[in-house]
PyMOL Python script that loads the backbone (N, CA, C, O; Angstrom):
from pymol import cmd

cmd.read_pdbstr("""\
ATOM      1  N   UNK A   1       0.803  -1.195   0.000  1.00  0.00           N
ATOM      2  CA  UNK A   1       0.000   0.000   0.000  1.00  0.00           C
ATOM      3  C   UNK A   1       0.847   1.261   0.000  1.00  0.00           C
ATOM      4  O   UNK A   1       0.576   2.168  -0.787  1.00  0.00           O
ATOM      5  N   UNK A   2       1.648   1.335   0.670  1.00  0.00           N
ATOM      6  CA  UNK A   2       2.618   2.425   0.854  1.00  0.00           C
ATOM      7  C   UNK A   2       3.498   2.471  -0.648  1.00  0.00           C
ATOM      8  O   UNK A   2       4.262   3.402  -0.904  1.00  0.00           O
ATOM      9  N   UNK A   3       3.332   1.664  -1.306  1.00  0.00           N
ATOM     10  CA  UNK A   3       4.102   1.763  -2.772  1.00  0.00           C
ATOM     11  C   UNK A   3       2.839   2.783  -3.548  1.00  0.00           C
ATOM     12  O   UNK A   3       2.976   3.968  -3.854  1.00  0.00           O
ATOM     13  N   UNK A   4       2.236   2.365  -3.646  1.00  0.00           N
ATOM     14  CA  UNK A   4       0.844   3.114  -3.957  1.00  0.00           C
ATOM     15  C   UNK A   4       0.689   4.736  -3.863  1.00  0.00           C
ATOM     16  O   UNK A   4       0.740   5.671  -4.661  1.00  0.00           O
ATOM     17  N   UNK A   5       0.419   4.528  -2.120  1.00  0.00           N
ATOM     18  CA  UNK A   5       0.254   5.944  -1.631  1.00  0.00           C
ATOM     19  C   UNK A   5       1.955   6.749  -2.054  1.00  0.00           C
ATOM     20  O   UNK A   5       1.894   7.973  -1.935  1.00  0.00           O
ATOM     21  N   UNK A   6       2.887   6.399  -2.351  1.00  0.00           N
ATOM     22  CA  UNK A   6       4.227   6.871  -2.613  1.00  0.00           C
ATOM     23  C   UNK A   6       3.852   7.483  -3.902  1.00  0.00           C
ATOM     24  O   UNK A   6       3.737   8.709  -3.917  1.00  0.00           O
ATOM     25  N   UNK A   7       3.579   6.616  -5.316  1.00  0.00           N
ATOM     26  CA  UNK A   7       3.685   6.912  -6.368  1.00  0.00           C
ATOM     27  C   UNK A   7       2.045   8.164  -6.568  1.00  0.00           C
ATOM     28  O   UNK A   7       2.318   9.127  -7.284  1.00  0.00           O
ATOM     29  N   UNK A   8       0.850   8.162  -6.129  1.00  0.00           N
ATOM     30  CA  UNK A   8       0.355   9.335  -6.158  1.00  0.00           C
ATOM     31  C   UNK A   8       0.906  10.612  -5.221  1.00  0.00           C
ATOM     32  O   UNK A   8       0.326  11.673  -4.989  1.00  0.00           O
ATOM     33  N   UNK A   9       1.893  10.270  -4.876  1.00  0.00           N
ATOM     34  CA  UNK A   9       2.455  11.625  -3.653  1.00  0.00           C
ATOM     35  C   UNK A   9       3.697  12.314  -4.422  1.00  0.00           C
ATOM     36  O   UNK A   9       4.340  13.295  -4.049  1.00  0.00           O
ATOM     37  N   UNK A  10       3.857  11.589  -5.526  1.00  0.00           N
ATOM     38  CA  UNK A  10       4.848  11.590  -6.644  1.00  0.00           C
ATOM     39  C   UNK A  10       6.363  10.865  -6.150  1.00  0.00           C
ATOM     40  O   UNK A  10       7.270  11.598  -5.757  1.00  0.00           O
ATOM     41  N   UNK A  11       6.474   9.908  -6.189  1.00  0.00           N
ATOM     42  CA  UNK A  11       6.970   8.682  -6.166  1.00  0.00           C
ATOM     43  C   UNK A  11       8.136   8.891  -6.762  1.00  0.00           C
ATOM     44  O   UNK A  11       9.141   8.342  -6.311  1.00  0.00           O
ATOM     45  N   UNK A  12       8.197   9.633  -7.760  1.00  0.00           N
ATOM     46  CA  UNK A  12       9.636   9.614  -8.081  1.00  0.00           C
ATOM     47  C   UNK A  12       9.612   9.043  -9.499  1.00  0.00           C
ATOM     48  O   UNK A  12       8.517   8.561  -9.791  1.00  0.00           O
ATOM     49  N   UNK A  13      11.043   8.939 -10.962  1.00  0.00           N
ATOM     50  CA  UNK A  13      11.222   8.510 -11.963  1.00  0.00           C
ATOM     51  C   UNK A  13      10.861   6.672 -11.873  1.00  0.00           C
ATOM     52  O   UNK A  13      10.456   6.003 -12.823  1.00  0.00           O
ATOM     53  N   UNK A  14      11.070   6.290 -10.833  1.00  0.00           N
ATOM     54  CA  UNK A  14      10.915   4.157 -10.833  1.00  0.00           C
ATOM     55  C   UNK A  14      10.122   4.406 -10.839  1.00  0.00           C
ATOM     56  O   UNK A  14       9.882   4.504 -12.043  1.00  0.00           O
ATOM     57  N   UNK A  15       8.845   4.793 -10.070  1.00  0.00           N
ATOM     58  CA  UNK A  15       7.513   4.717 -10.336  1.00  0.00           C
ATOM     59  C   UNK A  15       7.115   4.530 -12.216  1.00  0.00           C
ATOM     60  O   UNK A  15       6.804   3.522 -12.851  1.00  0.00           O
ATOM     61  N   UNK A  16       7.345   6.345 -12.774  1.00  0.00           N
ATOM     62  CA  UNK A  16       7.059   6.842 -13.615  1.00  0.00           C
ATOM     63  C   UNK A  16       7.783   5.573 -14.859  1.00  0.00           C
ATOM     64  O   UNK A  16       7.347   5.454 -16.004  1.00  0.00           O
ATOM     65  N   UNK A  17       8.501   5.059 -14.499  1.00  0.00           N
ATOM     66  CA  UNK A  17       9.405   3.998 -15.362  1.00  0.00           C
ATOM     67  C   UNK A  17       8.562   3.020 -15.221  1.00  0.00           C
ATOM     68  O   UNK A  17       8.559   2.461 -16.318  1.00  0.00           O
ATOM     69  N   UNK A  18       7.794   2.442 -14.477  1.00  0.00           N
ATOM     70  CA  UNK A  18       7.499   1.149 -13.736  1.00  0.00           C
ATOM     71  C   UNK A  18       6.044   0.989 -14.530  1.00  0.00           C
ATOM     72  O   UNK A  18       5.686  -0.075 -15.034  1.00  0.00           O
ATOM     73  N   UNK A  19       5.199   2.318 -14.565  1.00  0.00           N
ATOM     74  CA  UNK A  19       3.926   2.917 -14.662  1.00  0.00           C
ATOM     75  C   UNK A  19       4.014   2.216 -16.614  1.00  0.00           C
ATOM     76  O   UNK A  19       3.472   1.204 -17.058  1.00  0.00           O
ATOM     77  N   UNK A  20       4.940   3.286 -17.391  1.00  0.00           N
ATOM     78  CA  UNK A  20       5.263   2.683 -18.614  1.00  0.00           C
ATOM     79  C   UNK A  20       5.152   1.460 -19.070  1.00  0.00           C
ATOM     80  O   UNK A  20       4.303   0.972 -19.817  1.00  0.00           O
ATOM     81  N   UNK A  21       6.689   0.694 -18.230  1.00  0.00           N
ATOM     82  CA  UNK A  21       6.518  -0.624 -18.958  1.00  0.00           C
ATOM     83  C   UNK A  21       4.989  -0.967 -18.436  1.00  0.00           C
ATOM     84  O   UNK A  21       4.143  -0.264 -18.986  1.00  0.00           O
ATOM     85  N   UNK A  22       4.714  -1.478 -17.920  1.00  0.00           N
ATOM     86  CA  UNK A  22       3.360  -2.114 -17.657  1.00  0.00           C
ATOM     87  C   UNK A  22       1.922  -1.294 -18.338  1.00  0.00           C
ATOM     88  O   UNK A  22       0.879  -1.893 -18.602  1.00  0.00           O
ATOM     89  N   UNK A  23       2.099  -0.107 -18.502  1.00  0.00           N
ATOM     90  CA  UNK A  23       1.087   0.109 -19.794  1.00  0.00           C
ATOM     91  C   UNK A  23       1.425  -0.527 -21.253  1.00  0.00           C
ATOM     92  O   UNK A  23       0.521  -1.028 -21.923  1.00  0.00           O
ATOM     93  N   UNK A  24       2.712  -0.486 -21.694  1.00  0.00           N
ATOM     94  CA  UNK A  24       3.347  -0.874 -22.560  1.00  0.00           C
ATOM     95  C   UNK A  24       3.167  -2.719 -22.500  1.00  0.00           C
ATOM     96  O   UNK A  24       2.968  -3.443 -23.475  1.00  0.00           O
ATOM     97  N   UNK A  25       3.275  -3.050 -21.391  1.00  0.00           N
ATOM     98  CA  UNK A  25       2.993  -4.767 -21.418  1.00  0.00           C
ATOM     99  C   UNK A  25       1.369  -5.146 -21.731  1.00  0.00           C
ATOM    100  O   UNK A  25       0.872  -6.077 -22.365  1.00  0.00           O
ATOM    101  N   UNK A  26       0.765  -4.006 -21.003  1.00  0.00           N
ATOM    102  CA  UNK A  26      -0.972  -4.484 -20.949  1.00  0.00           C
ATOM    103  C   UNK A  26      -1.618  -3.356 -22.208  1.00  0.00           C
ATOM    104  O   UNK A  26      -2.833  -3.179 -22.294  1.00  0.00           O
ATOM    105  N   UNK A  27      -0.495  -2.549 -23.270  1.00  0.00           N
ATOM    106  CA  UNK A  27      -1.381  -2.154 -23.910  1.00  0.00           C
ATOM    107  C   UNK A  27      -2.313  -3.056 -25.087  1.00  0.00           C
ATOM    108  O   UNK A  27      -3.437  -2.759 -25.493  1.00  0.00           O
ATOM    109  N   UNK A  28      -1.402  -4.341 -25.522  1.00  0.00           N
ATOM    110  CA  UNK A  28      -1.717  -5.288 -26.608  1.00  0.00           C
ATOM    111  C   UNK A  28      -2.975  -6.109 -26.272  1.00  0.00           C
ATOM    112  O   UNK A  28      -3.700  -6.317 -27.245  1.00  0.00           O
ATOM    113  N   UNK A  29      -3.539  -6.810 -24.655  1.00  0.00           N
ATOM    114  CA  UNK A  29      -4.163  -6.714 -24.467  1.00  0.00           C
ATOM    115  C   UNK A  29      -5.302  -5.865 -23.981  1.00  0.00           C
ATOM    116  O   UNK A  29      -6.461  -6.119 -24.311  1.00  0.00           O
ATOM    117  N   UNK A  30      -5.073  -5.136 -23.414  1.00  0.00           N
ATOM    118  CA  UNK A  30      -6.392  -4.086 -23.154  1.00  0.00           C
ATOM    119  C   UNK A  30      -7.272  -3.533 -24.581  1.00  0.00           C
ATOM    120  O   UNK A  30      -8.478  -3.576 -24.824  1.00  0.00           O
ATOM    121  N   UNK A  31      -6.135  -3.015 -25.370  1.00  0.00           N
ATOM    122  CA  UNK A  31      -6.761  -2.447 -26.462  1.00  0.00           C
ATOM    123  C   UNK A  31      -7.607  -3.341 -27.494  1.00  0.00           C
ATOM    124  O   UNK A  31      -8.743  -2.875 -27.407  1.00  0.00           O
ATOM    125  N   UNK A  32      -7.622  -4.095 -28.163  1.00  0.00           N
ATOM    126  CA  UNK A  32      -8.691  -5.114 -28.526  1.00  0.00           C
ATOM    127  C   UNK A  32      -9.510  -5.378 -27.680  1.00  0.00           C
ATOM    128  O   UNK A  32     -10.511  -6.061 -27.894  1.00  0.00           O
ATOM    129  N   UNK A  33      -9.157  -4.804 -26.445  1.00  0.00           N
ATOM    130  CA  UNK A  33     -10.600  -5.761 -25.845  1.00  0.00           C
ATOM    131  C   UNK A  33     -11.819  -4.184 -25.745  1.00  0.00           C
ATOM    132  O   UNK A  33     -13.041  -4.034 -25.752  1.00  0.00           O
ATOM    133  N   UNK A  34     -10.665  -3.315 -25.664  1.00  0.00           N
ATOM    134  CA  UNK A  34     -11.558  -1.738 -25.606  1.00  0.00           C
ATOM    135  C   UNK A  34     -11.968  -1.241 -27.261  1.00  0.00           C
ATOM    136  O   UNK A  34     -12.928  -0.472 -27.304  1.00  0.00           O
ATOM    137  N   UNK A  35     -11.473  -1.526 -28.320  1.00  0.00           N
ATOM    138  CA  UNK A  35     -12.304  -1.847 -29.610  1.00  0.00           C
ATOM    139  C   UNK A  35     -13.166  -1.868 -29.802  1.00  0.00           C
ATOM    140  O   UNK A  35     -13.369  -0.823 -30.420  1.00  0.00           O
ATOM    141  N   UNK A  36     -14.265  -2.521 -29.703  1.00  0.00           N
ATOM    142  CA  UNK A  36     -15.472  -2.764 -29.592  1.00  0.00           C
ATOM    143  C   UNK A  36     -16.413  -1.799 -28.804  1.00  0.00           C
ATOM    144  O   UNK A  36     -17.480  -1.289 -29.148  1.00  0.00           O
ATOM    145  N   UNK A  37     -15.851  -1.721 -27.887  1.00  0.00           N
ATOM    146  CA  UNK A  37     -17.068  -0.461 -26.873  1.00  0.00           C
ATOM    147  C   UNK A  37     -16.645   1.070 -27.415  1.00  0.00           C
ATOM    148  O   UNK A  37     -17.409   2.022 -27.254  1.00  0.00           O
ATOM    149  N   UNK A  38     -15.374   1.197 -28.061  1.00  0.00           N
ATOM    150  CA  UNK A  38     -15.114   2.361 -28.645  1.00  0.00           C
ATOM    151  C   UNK A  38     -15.823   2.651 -29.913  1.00  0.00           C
ATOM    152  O   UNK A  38     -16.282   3.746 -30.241  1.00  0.00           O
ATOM    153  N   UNK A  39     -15.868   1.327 -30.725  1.00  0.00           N
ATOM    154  CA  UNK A  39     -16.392   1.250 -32.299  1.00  0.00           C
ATOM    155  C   UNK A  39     -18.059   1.975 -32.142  1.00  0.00           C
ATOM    156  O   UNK A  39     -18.451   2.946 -32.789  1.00  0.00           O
ATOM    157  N   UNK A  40     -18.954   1.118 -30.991  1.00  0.00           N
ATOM    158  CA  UNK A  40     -20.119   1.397 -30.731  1.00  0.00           C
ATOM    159  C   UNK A  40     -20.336   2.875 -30.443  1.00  0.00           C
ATOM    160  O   UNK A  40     -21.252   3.518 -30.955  1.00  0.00           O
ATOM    161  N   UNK A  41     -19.131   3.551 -29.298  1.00  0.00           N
ATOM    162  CA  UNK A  41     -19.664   4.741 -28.855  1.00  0.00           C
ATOM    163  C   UNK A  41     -19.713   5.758 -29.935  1.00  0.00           C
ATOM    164  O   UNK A  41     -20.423   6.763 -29.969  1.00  0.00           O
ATOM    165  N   UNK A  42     -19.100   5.465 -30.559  1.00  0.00           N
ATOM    166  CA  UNK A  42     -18.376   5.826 -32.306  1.00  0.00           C
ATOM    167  C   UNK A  42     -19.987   5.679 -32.846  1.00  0.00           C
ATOM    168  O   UNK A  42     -20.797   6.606 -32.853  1.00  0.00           O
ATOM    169  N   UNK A  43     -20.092   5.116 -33.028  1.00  0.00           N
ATOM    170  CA  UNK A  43     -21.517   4.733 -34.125  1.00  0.00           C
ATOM    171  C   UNK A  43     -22.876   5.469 -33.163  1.00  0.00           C
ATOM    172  O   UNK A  43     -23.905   5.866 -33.709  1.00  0.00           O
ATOM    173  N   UNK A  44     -22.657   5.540 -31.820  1.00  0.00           N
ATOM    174  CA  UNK A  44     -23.792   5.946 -31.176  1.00  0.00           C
ATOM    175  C   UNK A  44     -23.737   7.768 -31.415  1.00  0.00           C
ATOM    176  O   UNK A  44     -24.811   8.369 -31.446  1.00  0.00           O
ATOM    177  N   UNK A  45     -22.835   8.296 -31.523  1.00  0.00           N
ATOM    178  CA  UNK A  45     -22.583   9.752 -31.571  1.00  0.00           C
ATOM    179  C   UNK A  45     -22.531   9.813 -33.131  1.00  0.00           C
ATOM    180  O   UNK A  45     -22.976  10.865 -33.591  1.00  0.00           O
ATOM    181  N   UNK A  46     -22.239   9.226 -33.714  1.00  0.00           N
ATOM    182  CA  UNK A  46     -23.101   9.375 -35.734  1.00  0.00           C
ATOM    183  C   UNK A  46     -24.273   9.203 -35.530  1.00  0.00           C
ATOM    184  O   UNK A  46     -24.922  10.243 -35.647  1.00  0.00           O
ATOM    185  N   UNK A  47     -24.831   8.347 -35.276  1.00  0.00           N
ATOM    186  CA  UNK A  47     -26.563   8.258 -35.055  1.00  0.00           C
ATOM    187  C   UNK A  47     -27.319   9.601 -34.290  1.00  0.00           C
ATOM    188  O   UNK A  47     -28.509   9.867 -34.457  1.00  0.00           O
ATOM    189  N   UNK A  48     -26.645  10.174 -33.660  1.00  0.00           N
ATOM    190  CA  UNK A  48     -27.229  11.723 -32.827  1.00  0.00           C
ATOM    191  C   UNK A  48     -26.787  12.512 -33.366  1.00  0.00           C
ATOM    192  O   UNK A  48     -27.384  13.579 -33.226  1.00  0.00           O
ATOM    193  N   UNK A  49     -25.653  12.544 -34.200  1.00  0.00           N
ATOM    194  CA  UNK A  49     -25.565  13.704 -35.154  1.00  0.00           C
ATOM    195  C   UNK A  49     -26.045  13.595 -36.048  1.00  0.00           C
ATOM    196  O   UNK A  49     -26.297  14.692 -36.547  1.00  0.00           O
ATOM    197  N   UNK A  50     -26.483  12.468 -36.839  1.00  0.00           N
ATOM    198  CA  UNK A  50     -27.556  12.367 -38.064  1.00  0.00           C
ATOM    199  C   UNK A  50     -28.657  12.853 -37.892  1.00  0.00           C
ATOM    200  O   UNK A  50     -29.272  13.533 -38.714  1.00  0.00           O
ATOM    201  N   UNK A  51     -29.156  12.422 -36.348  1.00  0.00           N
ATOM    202  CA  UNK A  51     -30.532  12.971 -35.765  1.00  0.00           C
ATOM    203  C   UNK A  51     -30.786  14.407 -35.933  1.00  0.00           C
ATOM    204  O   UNK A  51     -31.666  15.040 -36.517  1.00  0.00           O
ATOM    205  N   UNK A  52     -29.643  14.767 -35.176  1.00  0.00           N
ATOM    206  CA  UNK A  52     -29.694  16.217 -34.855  1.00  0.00           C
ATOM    207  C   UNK A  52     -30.096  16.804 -35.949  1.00  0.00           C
ATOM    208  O   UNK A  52     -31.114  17.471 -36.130  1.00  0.00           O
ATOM    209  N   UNK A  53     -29.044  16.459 -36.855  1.00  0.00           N
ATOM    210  CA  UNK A  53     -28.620  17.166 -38.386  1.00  0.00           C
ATOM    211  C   UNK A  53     -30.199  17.396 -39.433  1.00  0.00           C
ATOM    212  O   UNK A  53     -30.651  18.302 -40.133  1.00  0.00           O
ATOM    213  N   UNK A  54     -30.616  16.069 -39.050  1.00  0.00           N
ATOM    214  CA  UNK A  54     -32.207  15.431 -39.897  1.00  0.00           C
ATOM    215  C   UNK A  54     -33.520  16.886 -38.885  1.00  0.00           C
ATOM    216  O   UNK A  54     -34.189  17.672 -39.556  1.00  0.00           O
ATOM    217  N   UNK A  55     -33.562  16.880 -37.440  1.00  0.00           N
ATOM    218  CA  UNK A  55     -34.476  17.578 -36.751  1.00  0.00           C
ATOM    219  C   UNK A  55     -33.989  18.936 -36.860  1.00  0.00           C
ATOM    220  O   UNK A  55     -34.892  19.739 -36.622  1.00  0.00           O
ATOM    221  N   UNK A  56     -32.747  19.539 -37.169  1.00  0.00           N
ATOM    222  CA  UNK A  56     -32.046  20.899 -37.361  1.00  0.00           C
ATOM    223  C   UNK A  56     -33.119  21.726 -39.040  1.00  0.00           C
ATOM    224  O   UNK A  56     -33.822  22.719 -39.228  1.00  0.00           O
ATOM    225  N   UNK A  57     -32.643  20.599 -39.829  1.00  0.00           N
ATOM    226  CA  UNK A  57     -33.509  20.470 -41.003  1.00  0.00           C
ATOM    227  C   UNK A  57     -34.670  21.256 -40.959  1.00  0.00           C
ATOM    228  O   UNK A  57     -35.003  22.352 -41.410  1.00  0.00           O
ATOM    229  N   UNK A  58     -35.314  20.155 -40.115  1.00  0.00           N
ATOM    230  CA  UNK A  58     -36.722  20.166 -39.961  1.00  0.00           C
ATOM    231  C   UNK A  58     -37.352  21.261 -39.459  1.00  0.00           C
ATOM    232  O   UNK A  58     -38.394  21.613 -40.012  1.00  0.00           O
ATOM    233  N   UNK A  59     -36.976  21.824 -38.605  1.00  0.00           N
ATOM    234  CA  UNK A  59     -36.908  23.256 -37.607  1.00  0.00           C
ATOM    235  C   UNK A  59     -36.789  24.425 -38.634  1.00  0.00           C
ATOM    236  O   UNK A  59     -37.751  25.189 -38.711  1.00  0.00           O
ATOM    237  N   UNK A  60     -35.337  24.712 -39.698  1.00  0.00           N
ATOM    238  CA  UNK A  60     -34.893  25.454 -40.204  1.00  0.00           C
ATOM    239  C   UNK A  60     -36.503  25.576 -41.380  1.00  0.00           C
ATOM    240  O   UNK A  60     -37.050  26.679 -41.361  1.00  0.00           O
ATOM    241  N   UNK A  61     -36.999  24.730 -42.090  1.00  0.00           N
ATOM    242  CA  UNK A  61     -37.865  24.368 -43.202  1.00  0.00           C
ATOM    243  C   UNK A  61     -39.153  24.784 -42.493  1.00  0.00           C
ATOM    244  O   UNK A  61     -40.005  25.227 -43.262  1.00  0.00           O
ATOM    245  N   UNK A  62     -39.517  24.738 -41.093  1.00  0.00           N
ATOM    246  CA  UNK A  62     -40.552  24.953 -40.826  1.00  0.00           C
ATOM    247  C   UNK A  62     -40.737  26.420 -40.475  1.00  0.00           C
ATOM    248  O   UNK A  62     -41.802  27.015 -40.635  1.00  0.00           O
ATOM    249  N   UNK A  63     -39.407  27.068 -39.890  1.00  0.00           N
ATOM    250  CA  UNK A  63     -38.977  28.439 -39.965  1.00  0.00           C
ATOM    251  C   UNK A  63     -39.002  29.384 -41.606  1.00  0.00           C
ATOM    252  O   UNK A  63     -39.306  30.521 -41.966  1.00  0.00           O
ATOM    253  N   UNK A  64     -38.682  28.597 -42.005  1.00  0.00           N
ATOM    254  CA  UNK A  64     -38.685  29.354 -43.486  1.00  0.00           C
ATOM    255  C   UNK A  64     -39.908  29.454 -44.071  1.00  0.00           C
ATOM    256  O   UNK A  64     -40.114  30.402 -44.829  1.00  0.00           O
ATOM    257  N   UNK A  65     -41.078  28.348 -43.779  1.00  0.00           N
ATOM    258  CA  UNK A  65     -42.251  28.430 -44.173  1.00  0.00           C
ATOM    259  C   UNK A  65     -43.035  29.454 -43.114  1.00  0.00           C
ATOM    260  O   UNK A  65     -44.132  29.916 -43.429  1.00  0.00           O
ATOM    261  N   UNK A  66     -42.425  29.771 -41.875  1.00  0.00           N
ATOM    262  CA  UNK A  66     -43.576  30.936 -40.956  1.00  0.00           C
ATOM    263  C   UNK A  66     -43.302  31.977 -41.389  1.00  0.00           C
ATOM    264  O   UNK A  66     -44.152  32.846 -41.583  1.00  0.00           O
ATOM    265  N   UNK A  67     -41.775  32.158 -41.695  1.00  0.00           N
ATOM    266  CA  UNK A  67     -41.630  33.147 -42.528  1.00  0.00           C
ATOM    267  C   UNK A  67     -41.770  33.723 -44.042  1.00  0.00           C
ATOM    268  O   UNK A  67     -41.767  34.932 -44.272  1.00  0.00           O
ATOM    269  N   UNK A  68     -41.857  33.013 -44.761  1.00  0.00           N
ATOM    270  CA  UNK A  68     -43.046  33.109 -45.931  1.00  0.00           C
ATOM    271  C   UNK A  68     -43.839  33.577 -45.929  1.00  0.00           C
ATOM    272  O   UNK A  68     -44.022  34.651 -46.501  1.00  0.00           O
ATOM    273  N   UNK A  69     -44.821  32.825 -45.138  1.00  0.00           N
ATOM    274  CA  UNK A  69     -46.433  33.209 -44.911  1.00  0.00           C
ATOM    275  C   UNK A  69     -46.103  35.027 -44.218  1.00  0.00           C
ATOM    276  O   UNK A  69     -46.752  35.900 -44.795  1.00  0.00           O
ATOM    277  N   UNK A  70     -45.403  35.377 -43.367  1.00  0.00           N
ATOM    278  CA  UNK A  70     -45.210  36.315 -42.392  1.00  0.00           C
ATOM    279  C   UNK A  70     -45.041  37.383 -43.565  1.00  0.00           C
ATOM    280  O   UNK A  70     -45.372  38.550 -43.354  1.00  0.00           O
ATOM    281  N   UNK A  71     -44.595  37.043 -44.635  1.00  0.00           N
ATOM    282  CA  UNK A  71     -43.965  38.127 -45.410  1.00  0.00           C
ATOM    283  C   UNK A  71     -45.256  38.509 -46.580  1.00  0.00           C
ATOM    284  O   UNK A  71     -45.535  39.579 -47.121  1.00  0.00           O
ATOM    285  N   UNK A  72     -45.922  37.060 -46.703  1.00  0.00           N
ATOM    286  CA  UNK A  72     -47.455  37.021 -47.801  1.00  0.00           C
ATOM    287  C   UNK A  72     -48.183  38.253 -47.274  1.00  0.00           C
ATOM    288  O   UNK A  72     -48.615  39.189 -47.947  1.00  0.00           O
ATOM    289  N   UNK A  73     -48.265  38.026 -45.435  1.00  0.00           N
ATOM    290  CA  UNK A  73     -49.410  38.842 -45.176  1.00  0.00           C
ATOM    291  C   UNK A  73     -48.948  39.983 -45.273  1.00  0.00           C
ATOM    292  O   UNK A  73     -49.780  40.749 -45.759  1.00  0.00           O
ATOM    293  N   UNK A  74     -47.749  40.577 -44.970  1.00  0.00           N
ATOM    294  CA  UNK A  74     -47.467  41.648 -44.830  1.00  0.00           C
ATOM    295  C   UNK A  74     -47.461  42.037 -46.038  1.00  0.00           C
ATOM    296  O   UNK A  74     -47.828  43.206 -46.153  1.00  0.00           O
ATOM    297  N   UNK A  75     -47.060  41.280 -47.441  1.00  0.00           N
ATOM    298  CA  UNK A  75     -47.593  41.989 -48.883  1.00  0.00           C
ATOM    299  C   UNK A  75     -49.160  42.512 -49.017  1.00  0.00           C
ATOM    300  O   UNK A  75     -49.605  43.497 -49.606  1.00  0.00           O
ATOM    301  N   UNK A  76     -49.812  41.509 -48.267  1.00  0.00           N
ATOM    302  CA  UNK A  76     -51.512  41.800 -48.633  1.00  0.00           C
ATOM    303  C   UNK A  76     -52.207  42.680 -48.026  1.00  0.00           C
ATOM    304  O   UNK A  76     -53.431  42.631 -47.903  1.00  0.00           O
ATOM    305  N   UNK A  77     -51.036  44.081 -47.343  1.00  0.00           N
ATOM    306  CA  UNK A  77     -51.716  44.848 -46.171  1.00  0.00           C
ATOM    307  C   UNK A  77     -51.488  44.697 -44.552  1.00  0.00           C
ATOM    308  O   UNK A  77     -52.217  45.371 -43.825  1.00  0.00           O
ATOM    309  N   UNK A  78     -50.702  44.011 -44.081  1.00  0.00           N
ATOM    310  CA  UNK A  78     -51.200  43.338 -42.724  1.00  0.00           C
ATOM    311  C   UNK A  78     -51.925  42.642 -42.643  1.00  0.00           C
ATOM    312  O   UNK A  78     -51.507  41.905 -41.750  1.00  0.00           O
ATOM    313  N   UNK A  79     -52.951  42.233 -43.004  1.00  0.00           N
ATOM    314  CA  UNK A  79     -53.931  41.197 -42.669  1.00  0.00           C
ATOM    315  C   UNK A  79     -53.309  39.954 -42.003  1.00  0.00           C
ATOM    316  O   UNK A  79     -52.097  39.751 -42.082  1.00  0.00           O
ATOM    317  N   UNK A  80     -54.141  39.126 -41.349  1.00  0.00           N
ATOM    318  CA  UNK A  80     -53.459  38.183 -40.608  1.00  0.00           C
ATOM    319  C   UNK A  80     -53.779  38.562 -39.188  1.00  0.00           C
ATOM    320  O   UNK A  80     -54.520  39.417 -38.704  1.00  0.00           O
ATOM    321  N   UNK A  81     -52.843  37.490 -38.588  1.00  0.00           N
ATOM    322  CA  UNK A  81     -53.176  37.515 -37.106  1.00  0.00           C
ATOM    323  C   UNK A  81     -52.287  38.907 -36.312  1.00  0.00           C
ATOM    324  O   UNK A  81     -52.568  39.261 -35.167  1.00  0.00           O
ATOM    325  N   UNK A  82     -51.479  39.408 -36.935  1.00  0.00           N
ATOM    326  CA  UNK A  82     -51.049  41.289 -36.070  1.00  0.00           C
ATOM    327  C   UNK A  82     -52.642  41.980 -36.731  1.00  0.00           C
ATOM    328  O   UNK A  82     -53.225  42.926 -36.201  1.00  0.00           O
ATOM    329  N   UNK A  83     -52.963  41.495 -37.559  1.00  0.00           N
ATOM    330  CA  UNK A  83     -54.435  42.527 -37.759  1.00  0.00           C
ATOM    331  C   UNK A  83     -55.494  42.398 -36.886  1.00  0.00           C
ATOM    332  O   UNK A  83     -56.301  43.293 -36.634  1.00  0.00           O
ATOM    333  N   UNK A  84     -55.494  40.956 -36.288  1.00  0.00           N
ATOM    334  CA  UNK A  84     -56.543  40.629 -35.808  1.00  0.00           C
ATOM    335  C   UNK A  84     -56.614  41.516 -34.477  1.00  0.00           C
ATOM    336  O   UNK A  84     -57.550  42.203 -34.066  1.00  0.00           O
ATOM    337  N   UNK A  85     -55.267  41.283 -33.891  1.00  0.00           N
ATOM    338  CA  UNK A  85     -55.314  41.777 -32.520  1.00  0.00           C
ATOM    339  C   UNK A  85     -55.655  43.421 -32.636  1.00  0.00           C
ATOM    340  O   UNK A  85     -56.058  43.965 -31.608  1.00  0.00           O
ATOM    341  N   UNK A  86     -55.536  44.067 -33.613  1.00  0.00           N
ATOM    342  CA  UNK A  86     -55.099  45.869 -33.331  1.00  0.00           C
ATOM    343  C   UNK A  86     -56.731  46.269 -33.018  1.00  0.00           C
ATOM    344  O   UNK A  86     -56.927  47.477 -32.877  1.00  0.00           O
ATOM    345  N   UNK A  87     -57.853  45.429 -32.903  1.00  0.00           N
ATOM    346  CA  UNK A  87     -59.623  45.412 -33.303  1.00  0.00           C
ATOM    347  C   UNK A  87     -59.638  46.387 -32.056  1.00  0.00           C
ATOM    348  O   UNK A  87     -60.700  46.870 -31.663  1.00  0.00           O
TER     349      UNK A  87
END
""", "prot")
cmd.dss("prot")
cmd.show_as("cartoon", "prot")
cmd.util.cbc("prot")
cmd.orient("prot")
């Protein structure tokens, strides 16, 4: 334990040497096995940016059509619903 509590208290270069090789020994296994949950999180954040991208769309198109209409009435006089209220 005291090897432990040493190397977060900063332990010194053996630690920092020690820390290496053994990432370096366990990187060949760890990494294939972390592949897979990376590939997915990967594919799960394309799927919400497609979303997004598809409902951004959708928003922008439905904006452009209030504003259309917003601009019709205001060709035809005001009429419309700012006319309705001024009664």
């Amino acid at each position: 334990m005291a090897l432990l509590e040493d190397a977060f208290k900063g332990g010194g270069i053996m630690m920092g040497i020690a820390a290496g090789v053994g990432a370096a020994l366990l990187a060949p296994v760890v990494i294939p096995a972390l592949r897979p949950i990376a590939k997915s999180i990967l594919k799960a954040g394309l799927i919400a940016y497609d979303q997004g991208r598809v409902a951004f769309a959708e928003l922008n198109e439905q904006t452009g059509d209030m504003l259309a209409e917003a601009r019709a009435e205001l060709a035809q006089g005001g009429k419309g619903v700012a006319g309705e209220h001024t009664g």
